[in-house]
DSSP file (Angstrom, degrees, kcal/mol; ACC not computed):
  #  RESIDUE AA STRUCTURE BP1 BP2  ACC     N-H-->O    O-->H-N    N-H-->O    O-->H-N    TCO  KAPPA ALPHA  PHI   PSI    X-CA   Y-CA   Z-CA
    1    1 A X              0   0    0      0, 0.0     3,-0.2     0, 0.0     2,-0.1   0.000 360.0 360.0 360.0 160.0    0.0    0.0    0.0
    2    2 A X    >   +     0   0    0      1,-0.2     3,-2.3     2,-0.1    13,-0.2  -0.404 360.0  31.2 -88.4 170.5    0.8    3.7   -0.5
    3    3 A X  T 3  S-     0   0    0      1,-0.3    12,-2.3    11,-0.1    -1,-0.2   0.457 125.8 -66.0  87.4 -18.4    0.6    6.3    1.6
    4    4 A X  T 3  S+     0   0    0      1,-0.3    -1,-0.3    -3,-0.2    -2,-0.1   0.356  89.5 158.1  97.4   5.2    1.3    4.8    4.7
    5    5 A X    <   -     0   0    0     -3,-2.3     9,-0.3     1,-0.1    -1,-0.3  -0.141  15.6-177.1 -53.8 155.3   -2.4    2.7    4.2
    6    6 A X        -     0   0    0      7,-0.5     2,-0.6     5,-0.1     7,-0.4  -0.865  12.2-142.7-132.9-178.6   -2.7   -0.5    6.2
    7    7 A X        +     0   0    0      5,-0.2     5,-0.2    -2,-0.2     2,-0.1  -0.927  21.5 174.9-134.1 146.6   -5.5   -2.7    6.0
    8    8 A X  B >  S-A   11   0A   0      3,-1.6     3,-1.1    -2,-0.6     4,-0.0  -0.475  72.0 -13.5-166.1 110.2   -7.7   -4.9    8.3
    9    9 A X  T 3  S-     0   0    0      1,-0.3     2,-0.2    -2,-0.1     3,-0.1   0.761 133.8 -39.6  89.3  -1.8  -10.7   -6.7    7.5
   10   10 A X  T 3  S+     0   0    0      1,-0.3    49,-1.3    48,-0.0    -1,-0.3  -0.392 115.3 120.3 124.8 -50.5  -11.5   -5.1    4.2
   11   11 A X  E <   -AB   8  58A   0     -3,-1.1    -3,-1.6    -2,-0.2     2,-0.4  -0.102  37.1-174.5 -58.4 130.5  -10.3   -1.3    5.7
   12   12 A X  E     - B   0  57A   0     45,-2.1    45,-1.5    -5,-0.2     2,-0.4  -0.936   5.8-172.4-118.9 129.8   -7.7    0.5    4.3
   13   13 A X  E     + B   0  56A   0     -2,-0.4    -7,-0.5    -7,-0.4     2,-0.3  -0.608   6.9 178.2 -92.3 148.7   -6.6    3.6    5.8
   14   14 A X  E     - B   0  55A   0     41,-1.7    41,-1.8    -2,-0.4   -10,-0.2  -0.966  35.1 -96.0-168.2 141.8   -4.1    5.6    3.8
   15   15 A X        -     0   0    0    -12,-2.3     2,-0.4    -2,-0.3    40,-0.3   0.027  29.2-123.9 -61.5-179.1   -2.5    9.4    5.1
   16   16 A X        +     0   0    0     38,-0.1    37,-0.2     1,-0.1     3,-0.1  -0.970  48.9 148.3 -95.6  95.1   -4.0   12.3    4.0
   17   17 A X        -     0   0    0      1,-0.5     2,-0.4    -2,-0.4    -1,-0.1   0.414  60.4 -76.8-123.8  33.8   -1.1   14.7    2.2
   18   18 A X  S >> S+     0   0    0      1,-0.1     4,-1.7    29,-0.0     3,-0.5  -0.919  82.3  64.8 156.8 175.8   -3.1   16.6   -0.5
   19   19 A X  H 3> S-     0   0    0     -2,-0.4     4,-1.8     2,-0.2     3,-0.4  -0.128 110.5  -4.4  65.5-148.4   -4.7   16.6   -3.6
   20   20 A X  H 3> S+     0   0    0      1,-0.3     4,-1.5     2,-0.2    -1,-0.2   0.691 130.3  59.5 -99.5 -32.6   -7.6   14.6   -4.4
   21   21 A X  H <> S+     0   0    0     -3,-0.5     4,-2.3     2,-0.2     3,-0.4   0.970 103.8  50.0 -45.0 -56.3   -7.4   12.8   -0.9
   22   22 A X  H >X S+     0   0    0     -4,-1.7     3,-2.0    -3,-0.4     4,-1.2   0.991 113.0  53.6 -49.6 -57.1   -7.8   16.2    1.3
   23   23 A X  H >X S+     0   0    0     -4,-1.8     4,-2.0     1,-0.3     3,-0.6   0.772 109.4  41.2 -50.7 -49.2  -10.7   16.5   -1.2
   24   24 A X  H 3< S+     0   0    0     -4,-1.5    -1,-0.3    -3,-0.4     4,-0.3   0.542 116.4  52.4 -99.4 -22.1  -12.0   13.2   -0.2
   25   25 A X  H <X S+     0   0    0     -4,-2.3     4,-0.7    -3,-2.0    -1,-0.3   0.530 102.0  58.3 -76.8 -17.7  -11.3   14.0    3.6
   26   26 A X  H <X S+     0   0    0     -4,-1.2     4,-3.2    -3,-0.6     5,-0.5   0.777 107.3  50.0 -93.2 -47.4  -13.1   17.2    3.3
   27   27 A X  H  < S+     0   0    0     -4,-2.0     4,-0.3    -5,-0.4    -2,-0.2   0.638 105.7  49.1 -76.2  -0.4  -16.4   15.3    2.3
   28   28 A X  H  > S+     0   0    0     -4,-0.3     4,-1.3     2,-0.2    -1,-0.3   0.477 115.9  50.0-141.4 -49.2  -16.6   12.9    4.6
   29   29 A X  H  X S+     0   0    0     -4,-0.7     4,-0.8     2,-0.1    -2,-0.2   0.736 115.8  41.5 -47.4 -35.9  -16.0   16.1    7.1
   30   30 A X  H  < S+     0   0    0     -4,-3.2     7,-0.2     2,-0.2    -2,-0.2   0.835 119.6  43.7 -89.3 -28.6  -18.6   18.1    5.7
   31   31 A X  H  4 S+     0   0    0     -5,-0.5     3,-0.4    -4,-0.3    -3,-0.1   0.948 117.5  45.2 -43.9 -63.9  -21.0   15.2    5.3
   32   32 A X  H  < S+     0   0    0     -4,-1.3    -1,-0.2     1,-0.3    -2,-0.2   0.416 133.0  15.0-104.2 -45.0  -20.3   13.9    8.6
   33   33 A X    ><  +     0   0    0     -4,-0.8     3,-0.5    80,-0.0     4,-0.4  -0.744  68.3 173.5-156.7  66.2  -20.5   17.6   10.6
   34   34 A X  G >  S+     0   0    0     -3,-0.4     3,-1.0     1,-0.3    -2,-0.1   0.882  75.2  59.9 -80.5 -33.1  -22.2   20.2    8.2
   35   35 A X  G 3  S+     0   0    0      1,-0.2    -1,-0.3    -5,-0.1    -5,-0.0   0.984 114.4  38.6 -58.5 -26.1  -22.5   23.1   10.7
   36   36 A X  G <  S+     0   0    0     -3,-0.5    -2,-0.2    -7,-0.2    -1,-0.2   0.571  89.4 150.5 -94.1  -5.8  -18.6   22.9   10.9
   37   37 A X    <   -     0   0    0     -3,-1.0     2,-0.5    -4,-0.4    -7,-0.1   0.168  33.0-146.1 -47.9 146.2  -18.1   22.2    7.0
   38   38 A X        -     0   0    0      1,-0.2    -1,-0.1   -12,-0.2    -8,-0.1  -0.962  11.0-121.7-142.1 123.9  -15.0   23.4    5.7
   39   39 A X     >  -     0   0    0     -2,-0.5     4,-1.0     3,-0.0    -1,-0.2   0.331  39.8-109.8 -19.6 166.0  -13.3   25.1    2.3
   40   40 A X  T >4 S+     0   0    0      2,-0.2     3,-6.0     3,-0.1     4,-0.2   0.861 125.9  52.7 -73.2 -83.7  -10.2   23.3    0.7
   41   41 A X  T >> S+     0   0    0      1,-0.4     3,-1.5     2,-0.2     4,-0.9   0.528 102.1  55.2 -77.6 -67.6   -8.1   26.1    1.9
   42   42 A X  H 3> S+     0   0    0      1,-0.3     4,-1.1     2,-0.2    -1,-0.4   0.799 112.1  52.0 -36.0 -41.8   -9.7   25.5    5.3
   43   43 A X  H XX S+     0   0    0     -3,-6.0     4,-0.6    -4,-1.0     3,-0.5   0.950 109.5  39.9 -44.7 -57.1   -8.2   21.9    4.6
   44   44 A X  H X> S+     0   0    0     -3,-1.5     4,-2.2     1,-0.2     3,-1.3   0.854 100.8  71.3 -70.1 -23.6   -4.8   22.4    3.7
   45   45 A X  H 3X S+     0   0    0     -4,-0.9     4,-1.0     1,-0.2    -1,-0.2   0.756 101.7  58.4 -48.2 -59.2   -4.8   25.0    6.4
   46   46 A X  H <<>S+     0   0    0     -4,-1.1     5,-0.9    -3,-0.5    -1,-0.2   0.226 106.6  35.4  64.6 -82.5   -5.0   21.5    8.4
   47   47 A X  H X<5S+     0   0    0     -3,-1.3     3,-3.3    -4,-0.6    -2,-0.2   0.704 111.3  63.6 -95.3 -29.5   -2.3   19.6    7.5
   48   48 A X  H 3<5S+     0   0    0     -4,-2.2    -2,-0.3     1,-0.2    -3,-0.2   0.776  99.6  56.8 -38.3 -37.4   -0.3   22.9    7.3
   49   49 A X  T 3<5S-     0   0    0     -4,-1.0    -1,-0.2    -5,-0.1    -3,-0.2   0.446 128.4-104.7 -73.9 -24.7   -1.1   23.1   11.2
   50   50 A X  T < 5 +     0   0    0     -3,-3.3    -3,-0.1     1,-0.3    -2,-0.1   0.493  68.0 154.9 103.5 -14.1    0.7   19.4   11.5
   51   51 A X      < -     0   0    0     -5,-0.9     2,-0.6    19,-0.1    -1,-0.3  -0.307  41.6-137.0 -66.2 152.0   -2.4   17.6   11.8
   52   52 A X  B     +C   68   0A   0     16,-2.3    16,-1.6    -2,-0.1     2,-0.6  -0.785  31.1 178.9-106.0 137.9   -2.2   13.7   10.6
   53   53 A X        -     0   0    0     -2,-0.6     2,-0.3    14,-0.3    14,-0.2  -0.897   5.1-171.3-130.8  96.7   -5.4   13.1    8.6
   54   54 A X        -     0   0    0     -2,-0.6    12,-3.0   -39,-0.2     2,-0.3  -0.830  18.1-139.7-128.4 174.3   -6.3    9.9    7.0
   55   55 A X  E     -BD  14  65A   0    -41,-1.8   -41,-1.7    -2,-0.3     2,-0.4  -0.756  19.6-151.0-128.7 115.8   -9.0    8.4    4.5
   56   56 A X  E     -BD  13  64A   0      8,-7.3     7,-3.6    -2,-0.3     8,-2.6  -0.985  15.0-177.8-130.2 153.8  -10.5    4.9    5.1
   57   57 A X  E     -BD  12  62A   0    -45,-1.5   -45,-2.1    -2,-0.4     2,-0.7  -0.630  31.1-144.3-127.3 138.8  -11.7    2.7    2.4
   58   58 A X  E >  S-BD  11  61A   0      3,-3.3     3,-1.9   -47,-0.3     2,-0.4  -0.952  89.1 -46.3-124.8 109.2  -13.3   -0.7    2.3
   59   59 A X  T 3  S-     0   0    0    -49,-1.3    -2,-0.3    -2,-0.7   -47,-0.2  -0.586 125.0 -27.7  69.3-123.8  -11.5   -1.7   -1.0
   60   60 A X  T 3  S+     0   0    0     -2,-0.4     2,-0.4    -3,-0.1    -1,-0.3   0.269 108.4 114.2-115.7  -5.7  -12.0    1.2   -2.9
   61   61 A X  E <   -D   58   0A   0     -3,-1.9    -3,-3.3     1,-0.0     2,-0.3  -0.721  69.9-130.3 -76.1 125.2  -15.2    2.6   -1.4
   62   62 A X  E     +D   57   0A   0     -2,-0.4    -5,-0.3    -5,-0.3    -2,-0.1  -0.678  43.0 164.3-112.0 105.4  -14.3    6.0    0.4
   63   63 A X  E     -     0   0A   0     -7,-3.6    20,-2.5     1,-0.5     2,-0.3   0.627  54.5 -55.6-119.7 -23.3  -16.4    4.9    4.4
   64   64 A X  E     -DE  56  82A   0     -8,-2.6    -8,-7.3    18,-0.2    -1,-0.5  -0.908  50.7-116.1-175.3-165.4  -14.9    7.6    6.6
   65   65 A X  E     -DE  55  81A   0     16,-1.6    16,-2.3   -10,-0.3     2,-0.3  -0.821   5.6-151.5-146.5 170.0  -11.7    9.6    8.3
   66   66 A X  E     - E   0  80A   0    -12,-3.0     2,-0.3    14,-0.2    14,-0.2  -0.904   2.1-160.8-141.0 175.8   -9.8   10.6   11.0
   67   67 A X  E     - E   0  79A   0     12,-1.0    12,-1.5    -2,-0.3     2,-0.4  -0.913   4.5-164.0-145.7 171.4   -7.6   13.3   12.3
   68   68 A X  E     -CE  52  78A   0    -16,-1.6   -16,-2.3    -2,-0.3    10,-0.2  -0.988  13.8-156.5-147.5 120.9   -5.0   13.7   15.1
   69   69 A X        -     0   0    0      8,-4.5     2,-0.3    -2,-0.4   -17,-0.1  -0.438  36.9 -92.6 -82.3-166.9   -4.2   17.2   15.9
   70   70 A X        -     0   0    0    -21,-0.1     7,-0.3     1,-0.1     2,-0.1  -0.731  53.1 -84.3 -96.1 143.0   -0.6   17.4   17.6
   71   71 A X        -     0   0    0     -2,-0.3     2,-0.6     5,-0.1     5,-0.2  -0.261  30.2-164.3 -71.6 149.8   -0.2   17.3   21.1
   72   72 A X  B >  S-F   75   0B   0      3,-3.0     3,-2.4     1,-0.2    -1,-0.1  -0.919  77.3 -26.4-120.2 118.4   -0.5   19.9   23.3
   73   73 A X  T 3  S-     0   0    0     -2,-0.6    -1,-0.2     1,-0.3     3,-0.1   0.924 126.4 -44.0  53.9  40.9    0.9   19.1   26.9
   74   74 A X  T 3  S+     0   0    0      1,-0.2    34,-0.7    33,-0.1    33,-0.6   0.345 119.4 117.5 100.9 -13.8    0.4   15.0   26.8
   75   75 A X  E <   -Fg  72 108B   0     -3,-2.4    -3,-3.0    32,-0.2     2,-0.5  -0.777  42.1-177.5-111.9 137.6   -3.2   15.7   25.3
   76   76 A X  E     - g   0 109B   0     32,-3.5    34,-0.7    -2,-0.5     2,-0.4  -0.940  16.6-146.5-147.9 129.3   -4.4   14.7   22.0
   77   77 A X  E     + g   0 110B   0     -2,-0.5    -8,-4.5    -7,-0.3     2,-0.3  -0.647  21.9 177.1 -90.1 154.9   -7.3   15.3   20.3
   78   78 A X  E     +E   68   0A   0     32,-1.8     2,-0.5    -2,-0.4   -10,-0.2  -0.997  11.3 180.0-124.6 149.1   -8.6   12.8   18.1
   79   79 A X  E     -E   67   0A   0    -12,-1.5   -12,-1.0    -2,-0.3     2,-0.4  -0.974   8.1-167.1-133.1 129.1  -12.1   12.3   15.7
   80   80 A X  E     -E   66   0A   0     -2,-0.5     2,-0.3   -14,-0.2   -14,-0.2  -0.937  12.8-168.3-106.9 151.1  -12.8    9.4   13.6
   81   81 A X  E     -E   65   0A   0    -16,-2.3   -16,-1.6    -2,-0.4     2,-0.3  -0.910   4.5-171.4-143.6 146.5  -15.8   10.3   11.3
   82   82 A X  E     -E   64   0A   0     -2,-0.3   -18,-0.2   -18,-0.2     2,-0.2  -0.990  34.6-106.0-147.7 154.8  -17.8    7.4    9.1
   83   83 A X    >   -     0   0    0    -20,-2.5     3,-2.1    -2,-0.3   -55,-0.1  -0.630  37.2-108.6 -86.7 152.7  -20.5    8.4    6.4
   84   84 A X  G >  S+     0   0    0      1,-0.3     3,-1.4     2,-0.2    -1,-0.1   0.704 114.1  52.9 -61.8 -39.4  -23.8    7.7    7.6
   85   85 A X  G 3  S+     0   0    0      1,-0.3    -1,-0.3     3,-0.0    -2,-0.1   0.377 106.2  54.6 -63.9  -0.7  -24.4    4.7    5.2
   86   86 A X  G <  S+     0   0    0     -3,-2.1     2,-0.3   -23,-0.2    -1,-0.3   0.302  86.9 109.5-118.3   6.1  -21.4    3.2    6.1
   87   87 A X    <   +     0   0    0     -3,-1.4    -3,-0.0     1,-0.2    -5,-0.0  -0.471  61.7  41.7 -75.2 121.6  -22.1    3.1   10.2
   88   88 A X  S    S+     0   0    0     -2,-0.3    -1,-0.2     1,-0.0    -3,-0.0   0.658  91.5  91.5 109.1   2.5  -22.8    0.0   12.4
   89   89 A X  S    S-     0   0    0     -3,-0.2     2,-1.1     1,-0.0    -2,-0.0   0.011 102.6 -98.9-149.0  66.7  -20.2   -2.3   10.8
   90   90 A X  S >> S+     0   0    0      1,-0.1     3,-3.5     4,-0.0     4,-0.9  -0.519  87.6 120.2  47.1 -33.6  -17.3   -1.9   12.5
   91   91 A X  H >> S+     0   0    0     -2,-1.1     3,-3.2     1,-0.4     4,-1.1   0.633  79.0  51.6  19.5-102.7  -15.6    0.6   10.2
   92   92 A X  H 3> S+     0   0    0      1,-0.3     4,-0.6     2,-0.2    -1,-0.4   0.600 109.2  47.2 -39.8 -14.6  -15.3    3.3   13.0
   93   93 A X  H <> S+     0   0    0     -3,-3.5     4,-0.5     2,-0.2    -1,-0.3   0.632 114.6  48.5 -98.0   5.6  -13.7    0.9   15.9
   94   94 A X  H XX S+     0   0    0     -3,-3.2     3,-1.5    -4,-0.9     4,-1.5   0.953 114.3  46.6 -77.3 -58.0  -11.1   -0.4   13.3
   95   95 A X  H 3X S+     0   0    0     -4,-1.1     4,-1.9     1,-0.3    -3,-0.2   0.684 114.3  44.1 -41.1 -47.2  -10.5    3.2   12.4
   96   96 A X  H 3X S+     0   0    0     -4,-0.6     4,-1.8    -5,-0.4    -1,-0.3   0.780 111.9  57.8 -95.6 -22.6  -10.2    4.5   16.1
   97   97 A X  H << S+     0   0    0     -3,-1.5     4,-0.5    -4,-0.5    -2,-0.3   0.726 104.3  48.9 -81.9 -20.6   -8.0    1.3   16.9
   98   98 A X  H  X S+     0   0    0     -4,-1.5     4,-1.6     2,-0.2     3,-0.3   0.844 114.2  47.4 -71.6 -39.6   -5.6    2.3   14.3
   99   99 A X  H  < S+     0   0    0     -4,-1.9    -2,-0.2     1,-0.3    -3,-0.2   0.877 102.8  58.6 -72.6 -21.6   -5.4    6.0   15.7
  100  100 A X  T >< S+     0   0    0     -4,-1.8     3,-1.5     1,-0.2    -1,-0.3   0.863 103.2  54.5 -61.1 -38.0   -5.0    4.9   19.2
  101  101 A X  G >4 S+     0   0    0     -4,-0.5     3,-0.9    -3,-0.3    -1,-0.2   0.878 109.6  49.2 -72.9 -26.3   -1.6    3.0   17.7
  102  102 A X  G 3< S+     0   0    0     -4,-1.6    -1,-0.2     1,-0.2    -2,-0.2   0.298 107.2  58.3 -96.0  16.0   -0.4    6.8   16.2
  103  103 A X  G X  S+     0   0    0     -3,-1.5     3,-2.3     3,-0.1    -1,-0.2   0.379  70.6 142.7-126.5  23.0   -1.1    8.4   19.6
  104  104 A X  T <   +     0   0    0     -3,-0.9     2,-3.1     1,-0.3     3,-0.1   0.188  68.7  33.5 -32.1 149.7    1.3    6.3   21.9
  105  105 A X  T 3  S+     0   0    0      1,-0.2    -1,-0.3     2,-0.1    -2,-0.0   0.007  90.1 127.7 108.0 -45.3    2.9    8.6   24.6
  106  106 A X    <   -     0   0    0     -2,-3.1    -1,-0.2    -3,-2.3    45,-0.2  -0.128  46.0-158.7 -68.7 141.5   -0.3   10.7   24.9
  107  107 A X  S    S+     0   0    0    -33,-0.6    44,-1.3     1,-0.2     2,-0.4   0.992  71.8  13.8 -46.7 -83.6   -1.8   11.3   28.3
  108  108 A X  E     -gH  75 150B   0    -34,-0.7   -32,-3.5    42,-0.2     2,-0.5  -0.906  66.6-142.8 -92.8 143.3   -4.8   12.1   27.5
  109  109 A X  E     -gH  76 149B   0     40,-2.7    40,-2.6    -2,-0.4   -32,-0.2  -0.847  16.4-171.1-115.9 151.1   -7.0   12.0   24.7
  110  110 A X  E     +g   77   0B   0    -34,-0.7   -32,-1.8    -2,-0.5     2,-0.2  -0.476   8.7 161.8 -79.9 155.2   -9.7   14.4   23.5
  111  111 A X        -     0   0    0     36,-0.3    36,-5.2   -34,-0.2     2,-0.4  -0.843  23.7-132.4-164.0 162.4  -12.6   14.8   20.9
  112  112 A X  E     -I  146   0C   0     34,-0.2     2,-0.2    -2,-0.2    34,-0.2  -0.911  14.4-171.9-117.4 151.8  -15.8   16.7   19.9
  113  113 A X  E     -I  145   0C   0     32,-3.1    32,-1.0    -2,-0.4     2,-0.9  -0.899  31.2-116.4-132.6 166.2  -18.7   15.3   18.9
  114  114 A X  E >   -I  144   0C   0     -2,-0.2     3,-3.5    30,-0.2    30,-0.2  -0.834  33.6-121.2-105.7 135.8  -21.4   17.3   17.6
  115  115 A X  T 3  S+     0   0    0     28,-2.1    -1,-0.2    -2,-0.9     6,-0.1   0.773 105.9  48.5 -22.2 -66.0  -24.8   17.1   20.1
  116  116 A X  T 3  S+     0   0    0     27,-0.7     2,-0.6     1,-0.2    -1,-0.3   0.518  84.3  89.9 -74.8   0.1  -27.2   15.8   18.0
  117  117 A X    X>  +     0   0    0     -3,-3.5     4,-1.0     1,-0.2     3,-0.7  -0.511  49.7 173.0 -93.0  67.6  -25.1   13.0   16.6
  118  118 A X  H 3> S+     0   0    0     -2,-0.6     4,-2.2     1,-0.2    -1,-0.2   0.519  73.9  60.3 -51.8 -22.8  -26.3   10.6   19.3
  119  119 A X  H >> S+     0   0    0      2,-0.2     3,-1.6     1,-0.2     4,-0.7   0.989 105.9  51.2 -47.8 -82.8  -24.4    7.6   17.4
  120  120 A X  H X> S+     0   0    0     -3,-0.7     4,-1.3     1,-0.3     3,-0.8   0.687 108.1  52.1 -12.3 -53.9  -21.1    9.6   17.9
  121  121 A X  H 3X S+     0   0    0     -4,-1.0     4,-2.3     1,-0.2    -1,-0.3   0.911 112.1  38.8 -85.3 -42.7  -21.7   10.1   21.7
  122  122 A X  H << S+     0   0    0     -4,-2.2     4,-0.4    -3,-1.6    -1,-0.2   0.436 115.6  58.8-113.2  10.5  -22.3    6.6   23.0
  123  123 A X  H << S+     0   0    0     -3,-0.8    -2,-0.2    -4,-0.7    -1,-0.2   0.893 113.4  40.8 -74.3 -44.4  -19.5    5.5   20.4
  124  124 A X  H >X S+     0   0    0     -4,-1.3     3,-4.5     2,-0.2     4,-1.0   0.904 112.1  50.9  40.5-112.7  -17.6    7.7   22.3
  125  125 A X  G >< S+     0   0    0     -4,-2.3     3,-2.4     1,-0.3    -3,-0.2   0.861 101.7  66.5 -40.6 -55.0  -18.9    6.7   25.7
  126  126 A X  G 34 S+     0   0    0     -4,-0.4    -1,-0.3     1,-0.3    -2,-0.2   0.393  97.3  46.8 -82.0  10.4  -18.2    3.3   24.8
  127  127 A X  G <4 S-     0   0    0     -3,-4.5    -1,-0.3     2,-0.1    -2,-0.2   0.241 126.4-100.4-109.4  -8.1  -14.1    3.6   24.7
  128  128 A X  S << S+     0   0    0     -3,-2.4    -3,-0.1    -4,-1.0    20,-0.1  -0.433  75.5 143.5 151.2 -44.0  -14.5    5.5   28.0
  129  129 A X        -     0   0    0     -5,-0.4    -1,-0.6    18,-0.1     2,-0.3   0.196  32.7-156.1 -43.5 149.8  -14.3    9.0   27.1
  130  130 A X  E     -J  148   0C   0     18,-2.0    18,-2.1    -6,-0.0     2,-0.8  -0.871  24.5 -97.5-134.7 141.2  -16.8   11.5   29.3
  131  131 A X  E     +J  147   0C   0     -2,-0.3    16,-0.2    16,-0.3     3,-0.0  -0.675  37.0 169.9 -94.8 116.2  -18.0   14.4   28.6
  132  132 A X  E     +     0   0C   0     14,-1.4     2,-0.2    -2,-0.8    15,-0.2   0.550  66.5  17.2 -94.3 -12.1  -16.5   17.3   30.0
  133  133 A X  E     -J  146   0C   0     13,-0.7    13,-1.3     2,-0.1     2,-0.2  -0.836  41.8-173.6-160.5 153.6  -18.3   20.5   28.1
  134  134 A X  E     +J  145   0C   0     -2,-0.2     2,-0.3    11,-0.2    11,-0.2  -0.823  30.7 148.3-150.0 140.1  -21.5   21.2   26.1
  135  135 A X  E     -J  144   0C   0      9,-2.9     9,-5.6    -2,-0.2     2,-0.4  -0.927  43.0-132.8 175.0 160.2  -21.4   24.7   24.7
  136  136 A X  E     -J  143   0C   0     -2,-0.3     7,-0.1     7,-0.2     3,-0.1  -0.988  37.7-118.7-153.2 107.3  -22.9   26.4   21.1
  137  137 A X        -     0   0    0      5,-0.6     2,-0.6    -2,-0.4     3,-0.2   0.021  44.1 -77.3 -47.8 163.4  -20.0   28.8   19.2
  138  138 A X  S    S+     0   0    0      1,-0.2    -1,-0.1     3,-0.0     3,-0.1  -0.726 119.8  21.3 -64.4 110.6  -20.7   32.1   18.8
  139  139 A X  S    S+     0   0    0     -2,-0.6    -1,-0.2     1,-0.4     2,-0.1   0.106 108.4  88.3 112.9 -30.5  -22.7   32.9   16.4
  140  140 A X        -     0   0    0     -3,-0.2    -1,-0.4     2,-0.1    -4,-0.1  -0.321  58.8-146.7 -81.6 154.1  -24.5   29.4   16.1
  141  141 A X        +     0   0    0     -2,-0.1    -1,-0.1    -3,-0.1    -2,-0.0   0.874  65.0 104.8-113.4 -25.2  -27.0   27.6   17.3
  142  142 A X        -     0   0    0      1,-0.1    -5,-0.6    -6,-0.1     2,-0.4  -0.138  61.3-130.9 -28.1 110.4  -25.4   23.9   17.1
  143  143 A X  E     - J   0 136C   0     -7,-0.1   -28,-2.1   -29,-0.1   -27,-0.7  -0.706  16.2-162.5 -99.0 139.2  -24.2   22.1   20.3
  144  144 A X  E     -IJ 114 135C   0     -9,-5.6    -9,-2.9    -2,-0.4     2,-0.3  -0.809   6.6-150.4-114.1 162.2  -20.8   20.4   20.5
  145  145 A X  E     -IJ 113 134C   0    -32,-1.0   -32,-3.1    -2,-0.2     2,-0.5  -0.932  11.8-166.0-121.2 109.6  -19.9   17.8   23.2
  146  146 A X  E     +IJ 112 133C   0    -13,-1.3   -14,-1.4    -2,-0.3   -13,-0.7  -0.882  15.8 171.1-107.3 154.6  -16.4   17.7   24.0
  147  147 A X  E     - J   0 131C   0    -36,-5.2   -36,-0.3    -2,-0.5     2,-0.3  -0.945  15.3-151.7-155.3 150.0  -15.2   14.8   25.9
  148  148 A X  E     - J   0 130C   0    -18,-2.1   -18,-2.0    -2,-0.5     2,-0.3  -0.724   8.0-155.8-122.9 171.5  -12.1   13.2   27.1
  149  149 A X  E     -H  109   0B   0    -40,-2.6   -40,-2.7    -2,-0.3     2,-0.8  -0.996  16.6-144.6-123.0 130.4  -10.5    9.9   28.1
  150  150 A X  E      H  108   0B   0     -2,-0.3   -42,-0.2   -42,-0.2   -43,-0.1  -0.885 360.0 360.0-114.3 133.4   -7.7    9.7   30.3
  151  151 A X              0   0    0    -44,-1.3   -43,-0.1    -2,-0.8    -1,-0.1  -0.096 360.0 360.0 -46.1 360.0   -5.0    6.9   29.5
């Protein structure tokens, strides 16, 4: 595989570093979390930033993402995202078990989930993580759930 992809089960995961992948990482972000939906520029903006961003596939079928920002002080947030037709068959815990291996070292880990994506929250819940905040940006009306796990 290219790209740093591995496979398991069907998945293949492969990095993010541009081009027609960010594109394919961006839809699967905007799908996934349309109040937060984001420009390319906002994308590349992204990895510029240092964040690791990858694409997973069953075969060649495009089911979801991740990201890993960089850590800050032992804490690292992470989100795995899977498109809604593609949920409920394991795809997201293969996906979060591969990022757990690219966050070794960290203390704690982080993520948001967005309120009303109750799937999200008791996927969530159910690798331990708690919810520490509920809170609606400025400007918005949309609640996020941030929540952590500690390691």
């Amino acid at each position: 595989m290219t790209n740093g992809g591995w496979g398991v089960g069907g998945l293949r995961v492969v990095l993010v570093e541009g081009g027609e992948a960010l594109e394919e990482w961006r839809y699967v972000h905007n799908v996934v979390v349309p109040p937060a939906a984001m420009s390319a520029v906002e994308a590349r903006e992204r990895l510029a930033r240092g964040y690791r961003l990858e694409n997973a596939y069953d075969g060649d079928v495009l089911v979801g993402c991740s990201t890993v920002r960089p850590a800050v002080d032992g804490v690292v947030t992470v989100i795995v995202r899977v498109l809604p037709q593609w949920r409920g068959r394991g795809f997201g815990a293969a996906l979060y078990e591969q990022v757990l291996a690219r966050v070794q070292g960290a203390e704690v880990l982080e993520t948001c989930v967005l309120a009303v994506n109750e799937g999200g929250l008791r996927f969530a819940e159910r690798y331990g993580f708690t919810e520490v905040d509920r809170y609606v940006l400025d400007g918005e009306s949309d609640e996020w759930v941030d929540l952590r796990v500690v390691l």
